[in-house]
C-alpha positions as CSV (number, residue, x, y, z in Angstrom):
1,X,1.3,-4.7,-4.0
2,X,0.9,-8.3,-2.7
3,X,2.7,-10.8,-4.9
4,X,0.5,-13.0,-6.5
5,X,2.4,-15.9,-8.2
6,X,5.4,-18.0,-6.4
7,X,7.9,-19.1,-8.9
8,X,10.2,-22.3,-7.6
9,X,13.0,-23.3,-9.1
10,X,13.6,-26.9,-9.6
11,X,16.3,-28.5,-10.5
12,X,16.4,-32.0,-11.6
13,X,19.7,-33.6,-13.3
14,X,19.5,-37.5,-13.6
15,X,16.6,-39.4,-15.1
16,X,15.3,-40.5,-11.2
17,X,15.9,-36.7,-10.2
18,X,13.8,-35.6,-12.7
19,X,11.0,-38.5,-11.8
20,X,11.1,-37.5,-8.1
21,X,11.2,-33.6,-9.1
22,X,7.6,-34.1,-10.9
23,X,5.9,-35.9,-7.8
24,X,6.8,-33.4,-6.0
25,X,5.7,-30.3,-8.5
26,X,2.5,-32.3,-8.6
27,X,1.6,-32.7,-4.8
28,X,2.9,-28.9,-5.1
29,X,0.5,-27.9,-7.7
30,X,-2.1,-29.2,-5.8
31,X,-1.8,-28.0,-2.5
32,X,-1.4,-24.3,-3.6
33,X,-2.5,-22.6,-6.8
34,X,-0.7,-20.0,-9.4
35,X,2.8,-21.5,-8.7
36,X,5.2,-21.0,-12.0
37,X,8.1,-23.6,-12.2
38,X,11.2,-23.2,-13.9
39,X,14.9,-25.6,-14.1
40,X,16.9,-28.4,-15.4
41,X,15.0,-31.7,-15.8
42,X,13.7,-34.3,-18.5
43,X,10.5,-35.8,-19.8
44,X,8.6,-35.9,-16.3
45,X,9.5,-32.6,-15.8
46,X,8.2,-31.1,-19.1
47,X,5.1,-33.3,-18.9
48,X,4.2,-30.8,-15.6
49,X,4.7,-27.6,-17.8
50,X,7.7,-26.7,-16.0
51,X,10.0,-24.4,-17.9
52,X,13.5,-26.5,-18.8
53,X,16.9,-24.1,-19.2
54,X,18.7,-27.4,-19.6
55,X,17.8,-30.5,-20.6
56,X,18.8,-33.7,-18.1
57,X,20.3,-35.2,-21.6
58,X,23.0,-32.9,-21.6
59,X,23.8,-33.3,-18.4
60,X,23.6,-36.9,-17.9
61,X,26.9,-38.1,-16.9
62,X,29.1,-40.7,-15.3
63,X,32.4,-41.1,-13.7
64,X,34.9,-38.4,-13.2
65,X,35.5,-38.8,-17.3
66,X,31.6,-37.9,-17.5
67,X,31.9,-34.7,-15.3
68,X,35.1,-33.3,-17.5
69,X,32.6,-34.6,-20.5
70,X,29.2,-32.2,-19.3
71,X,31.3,-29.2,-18.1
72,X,30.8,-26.9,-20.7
73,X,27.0,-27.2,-20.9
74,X,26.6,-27.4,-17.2
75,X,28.8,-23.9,-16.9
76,X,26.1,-22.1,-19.5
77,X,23.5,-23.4,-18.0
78,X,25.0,-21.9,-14.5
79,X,25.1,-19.0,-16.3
80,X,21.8,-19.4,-17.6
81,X,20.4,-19.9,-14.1
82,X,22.0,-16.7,-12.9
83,X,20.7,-14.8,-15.2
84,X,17.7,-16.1,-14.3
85,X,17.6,-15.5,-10.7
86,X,18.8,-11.7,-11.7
87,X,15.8,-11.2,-13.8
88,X,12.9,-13.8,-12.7
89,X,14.2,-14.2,-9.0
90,X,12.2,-17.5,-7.4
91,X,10.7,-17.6,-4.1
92,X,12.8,-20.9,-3.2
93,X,14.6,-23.4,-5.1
94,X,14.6,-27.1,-4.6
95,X,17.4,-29.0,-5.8
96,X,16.8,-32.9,-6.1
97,X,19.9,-35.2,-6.1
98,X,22.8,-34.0,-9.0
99,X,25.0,-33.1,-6.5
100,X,27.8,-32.2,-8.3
101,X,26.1,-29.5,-9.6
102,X,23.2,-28.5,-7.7
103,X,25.6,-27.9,-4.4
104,X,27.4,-25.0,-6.8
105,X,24.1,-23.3,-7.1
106,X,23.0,-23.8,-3.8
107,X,25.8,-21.4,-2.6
108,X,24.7,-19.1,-5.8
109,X,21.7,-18.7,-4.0
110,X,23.1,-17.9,-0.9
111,X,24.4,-15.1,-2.4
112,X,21.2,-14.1,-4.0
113,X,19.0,-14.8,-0.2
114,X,17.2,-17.4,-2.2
115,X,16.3,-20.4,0.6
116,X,17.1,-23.7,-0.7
117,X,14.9,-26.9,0.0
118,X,17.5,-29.8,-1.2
119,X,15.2,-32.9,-2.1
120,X,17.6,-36.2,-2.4
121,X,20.8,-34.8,-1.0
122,X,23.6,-36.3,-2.7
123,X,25.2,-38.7,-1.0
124,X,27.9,-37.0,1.3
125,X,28.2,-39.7,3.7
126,X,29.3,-42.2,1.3
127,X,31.9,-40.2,-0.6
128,X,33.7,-36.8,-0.4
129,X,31.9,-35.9,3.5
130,X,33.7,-32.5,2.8
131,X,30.7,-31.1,0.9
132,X,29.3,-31.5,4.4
133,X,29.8,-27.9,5.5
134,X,28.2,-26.6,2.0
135,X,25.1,-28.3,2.3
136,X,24.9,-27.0,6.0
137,X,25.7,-23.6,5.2
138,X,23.5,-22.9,1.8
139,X,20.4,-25.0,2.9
140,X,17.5,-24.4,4.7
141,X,16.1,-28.0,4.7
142,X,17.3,-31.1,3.7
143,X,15.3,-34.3,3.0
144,X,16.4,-37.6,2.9
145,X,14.5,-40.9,1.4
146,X,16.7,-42.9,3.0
147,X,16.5,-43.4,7.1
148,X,20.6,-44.4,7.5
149,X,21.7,-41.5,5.9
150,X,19.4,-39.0,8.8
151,X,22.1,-39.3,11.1
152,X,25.0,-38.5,9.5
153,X,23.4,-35.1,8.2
154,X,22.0,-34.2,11.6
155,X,25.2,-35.0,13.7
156,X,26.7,-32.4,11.0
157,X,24.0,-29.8,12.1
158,X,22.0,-30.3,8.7
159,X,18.1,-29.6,9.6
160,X,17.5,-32.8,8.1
161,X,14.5,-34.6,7.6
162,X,13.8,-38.4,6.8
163,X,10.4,-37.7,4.5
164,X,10.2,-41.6,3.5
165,X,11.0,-44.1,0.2
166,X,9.5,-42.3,-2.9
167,X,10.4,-46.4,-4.4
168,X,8.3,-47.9,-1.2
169,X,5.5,-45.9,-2.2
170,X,5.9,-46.2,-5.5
171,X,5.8,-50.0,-5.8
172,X,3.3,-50.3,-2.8
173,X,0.5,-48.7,-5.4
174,X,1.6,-50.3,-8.0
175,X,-0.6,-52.6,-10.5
176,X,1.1,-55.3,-11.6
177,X,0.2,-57.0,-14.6
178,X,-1.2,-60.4,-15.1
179,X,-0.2,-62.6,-17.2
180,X,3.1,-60.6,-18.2
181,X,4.5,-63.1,-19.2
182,X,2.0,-64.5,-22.0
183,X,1.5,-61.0,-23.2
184,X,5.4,-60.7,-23.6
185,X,5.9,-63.5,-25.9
186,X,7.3,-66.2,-23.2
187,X,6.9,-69.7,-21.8
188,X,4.9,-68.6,-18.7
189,X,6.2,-72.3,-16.9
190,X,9.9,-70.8,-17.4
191,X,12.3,-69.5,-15.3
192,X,13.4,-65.6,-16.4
193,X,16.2,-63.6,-16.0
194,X,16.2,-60.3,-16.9
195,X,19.1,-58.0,-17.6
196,X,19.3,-54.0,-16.3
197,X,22.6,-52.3,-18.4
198,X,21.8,-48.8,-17.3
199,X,20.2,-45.5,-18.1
200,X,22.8,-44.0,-19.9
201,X,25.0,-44.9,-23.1
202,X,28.0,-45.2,-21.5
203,X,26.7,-47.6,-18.8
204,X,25.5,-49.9,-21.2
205,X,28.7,-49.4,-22.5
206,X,31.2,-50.7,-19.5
207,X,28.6,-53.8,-18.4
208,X,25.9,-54.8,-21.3
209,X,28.4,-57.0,-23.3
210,X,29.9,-58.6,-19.6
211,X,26.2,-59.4,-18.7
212,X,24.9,-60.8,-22.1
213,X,28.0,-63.2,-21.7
214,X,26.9,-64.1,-18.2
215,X,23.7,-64.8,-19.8
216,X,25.1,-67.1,-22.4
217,X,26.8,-69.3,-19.6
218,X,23.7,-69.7,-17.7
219,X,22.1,-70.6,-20.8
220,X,24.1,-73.5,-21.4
221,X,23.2,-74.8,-17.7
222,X,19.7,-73.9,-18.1
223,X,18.6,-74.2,-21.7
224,X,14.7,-73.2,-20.9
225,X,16.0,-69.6,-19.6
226,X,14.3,-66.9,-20.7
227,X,16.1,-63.5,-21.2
228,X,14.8,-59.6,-20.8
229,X,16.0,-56.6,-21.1
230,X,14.8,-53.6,-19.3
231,X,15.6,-50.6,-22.0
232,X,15.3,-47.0,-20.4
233,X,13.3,-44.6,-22.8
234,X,16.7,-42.7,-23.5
235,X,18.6,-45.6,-24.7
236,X,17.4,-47.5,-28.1
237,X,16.7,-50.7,-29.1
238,X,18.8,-50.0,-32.3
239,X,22.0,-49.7,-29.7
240,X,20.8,-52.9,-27.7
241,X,20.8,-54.9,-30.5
242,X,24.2,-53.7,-31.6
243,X,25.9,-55.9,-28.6
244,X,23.4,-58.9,-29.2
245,X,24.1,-60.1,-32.9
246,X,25.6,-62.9,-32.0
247,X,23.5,-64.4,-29.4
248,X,22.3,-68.0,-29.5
249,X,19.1,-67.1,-27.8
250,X,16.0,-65.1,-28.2
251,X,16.0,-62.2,-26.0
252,X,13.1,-59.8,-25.4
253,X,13.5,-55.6,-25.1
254,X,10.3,-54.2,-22.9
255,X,10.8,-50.1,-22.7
256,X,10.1,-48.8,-19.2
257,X,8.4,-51.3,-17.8
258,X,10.8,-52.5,-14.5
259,X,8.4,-53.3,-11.6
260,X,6.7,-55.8,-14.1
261,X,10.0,-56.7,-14.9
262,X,11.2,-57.6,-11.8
263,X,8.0,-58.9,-10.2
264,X,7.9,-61.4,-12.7
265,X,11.9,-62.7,-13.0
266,X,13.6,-65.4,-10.8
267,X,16.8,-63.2,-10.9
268,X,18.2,-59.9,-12.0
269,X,21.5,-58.6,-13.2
270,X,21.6,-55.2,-12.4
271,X,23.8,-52.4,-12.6
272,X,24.0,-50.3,-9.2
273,X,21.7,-47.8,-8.9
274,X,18.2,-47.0,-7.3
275,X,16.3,-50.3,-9.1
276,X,18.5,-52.2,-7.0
277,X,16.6,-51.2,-4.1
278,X,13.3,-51.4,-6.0
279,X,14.0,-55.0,-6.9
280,X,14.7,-55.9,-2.8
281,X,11.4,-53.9,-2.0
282,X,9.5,-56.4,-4.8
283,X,11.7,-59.2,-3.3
284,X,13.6,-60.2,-6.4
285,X,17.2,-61.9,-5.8
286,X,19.7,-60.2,-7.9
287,X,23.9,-59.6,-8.5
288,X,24.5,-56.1,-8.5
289,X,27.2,-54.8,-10.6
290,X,29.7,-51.4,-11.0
291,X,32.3,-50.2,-13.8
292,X,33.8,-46.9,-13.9
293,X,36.6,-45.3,-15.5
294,X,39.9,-45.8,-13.8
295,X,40.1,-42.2,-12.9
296,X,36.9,-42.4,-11.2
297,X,37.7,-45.5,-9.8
298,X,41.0,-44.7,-8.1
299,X,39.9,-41.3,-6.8
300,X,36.3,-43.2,-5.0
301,X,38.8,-45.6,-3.2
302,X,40.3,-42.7,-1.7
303,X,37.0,-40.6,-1.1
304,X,34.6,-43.6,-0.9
305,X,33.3,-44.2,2.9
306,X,30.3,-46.5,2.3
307,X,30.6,-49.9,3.5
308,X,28.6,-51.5,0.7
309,X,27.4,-49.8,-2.7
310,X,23.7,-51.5,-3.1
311,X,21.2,-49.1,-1.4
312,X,20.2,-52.9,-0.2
313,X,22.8,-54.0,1.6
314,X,23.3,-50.1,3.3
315,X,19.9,-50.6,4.5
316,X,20.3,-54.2,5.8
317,X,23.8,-53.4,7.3
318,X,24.9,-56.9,5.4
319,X,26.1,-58.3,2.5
320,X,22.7,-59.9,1.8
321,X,22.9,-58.7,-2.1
322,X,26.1,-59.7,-4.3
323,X,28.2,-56.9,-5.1
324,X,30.8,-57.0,-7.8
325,X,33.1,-54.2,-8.8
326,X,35.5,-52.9,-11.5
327,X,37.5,-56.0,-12.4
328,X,35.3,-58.6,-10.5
329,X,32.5,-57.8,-13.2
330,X,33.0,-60.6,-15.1
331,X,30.7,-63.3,-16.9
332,X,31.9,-65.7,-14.4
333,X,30.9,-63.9,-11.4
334,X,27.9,-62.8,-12.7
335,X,26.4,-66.4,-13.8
336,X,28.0,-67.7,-10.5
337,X,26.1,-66.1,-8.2
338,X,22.7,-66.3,-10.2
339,X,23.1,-70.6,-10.6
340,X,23.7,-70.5,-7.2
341,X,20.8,-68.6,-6.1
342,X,19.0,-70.7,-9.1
343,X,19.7,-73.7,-7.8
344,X,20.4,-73.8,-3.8
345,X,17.1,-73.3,-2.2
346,X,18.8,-72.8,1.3
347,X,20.8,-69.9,-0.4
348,X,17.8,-68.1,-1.8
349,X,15.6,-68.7,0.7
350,X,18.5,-66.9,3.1
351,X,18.3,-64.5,0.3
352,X,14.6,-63.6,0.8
353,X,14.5,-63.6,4.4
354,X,16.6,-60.6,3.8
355,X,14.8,-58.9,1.5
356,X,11.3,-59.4,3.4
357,X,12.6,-56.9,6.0
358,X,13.1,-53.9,3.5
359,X,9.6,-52.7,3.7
360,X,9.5,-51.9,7.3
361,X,12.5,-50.6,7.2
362,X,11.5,-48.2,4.8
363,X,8.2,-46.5,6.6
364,X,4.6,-45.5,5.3
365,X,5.5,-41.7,4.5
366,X,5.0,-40.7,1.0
367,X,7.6,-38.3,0.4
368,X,6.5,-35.7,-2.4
369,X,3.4,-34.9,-0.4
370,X,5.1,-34.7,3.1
371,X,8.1,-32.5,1.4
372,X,5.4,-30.5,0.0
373,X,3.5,-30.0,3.2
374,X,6.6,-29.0,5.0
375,X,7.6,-26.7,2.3
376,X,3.8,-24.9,2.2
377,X,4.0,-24.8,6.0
378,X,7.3,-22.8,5.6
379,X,6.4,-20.7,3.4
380,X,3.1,-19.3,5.7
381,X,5.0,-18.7,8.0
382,X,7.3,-16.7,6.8
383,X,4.3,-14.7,4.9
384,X,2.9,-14.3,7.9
385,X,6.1,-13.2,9.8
């Protein structure tokens, strides 16, 4: 008897996993019918009716510290997923990003002839290229969103594919909003700065107090600043707060609302991450910042490859974006670089220049759909093989 339903397993373990992992279930959903969905993922995930094993709040980690930290969940919820692909066995799996994890059960379903479709590869070229040979060997496809990284995997005899910028895309449909300012309680004739501590607890942690200091020095320069914050749905305003008691300024929360956010500041302090690459694509300047634990820290400079650590600068192939790490994460640095961007218009428009150039770096592709198609493509042929 012909089966009749193909079940995917999707696994998603960061907040942006888990937003990527949903674009893709949808352009999925619509391209074939009766698919059922199961894996680790978050709010975007759930909102598609895709059944979690594991929520992405367990898993949610950073540092080496962080990995020791989630162990114990992410080993039952290995053994969850092998007990599911024993009883409930999925047609394919796609793992997005997470690689820690996700490349452990990539070779578990090796063993169980399950093909793998990786989504967001970690990032093996920049650290640890050992895992090299795993992805080559448990994978069918790989697909990268960003174009450097294409040929590293394919010299290593990955079938890689470069499927586009899900952020490009993203931002290129996007509706701003007018007036943001008004509506948000500020001077719209201001200049704005606002702040980006991180999606997770212990982020915020390492660089919120550094940056609301930077913020106070720049204040004292520039006493008509204006100050955000750009609060991820996971972190509350009630922990926020906690670090700004003593501010001398107003400052302004706004829950998960970045693109407005950045489209609207004159300059961002940002922790490294994907909306460092978002804020080059919507053009805003920026200092980019890093803090790990030492662990993690000493073991990166080691494994570490990369030549820069903003997905900015990696595309540019320059130090276009200020990068400040471990002890040079300081309120100095910080308010340095964004009074000089602030107030040299040579510097900032150098700074510009730069980031006008992302976009066609980036391509046209939108990559759910096209990862879909390939997938879909795959999958008819194999039916009809």
């Amino acid at each position: 008897m012909p089966k009749t339903k193909l079940i995917i397993c999707i696994l998603a373990g960061e907040t942006s996993g888990d937003k990527h992992a949903s674009k893709l279930v949808q352009s999925l959903k619509s391209r074939l019918g009766n698919l059922e969905f199961y894996g680790l993922g978050g709010p975007e995930l759930i909102r598609e009716n895709v059944r979690i094993i594991t929520h992405i709040s367990k898993l949610a980690m950073i540092g080496l510290s962080g990995a020791t930290k989630v162990f114990p969940e992410a080993y039952r919820t290995y053994k969850k997923l092998k007990k599911e692909f024993t009883e409930n066995k999925p047609d394919l799996i796609i793992p997005v990003d997470y690689g820690g994890f996700n490349l452990r059960v990539c070779k578990l379903a090796h063993k169980f002839n399950i093909p793998v479709y990786y989504y967001i590869p970690p990032k093996i070229w920049a650290w640890n290229q050992k895992r090299v040979h795993k992805l080559r060997r448990f994978t069918k496809k790989v697909f990268v969103i960003n174009q450097f990284e294409l040929d590293f995997y394919q010299h290593h005899g990955i079938d890689a594919i470069y499927v586009g910028n899900p952020s490009a895309q993203e931002i290129k449909n996007y509706k701003f909003e007018s007036d943001f300012k008004l509506k948000n309680g500020l001077n719209p004739n201001d200049p704005l700065i606002t702040i980006f501590p991180g999606s997770r607890k212990k982020e915020v942690s390492f660089m919120f107090s550094i940056f609301l200091k930077a913020a106070i020095i720049i204040a004292k320069e520039k006493p008509n600043m204006q100050f955000m914050v750009a609060r991820p749905e996971q972190i509350s305003e009630e922990f926020l707060n906690s670090f700004c008691k003593t501010l001398p300024f107003k400052i302004i929360f706004k829950e998960n609302d970045s693109f407005n956010l950045m489209k609207n500041s004159d300059f961002l302090i940002l922790k490294s991450g994907t909306t460092t690459l978002e804020a080059g694509i919507i053009g805003t300047p920026m200092v980019v910042s890093y803090i790990v634990d030492s662990l993690s820290y000493f073991l990166g400079k080691i494994l570490i490859k990369a030549k820069y650590m903003s997905l900015v600068n990696l595309y540019l192939n320059k130090p276009s974006v200020k990068e400040l790490l471990q002890k040079e994460v300081t309120p100095d640095n910080i308010s340095r670089e964004a009074l000089k961007t602030l107030n040299d218009p040579e510097y900032l428009a150098d700074k510009n220049n730069d980031l006008s150039v992302l976009t066609q770096l980036l391509g046209d592709d939108i990559p759910s759909e096209k990862v879909a198609d390939i997938i879909i493509k795959e999958l008819k042929a194999t039916t009809v093989n």
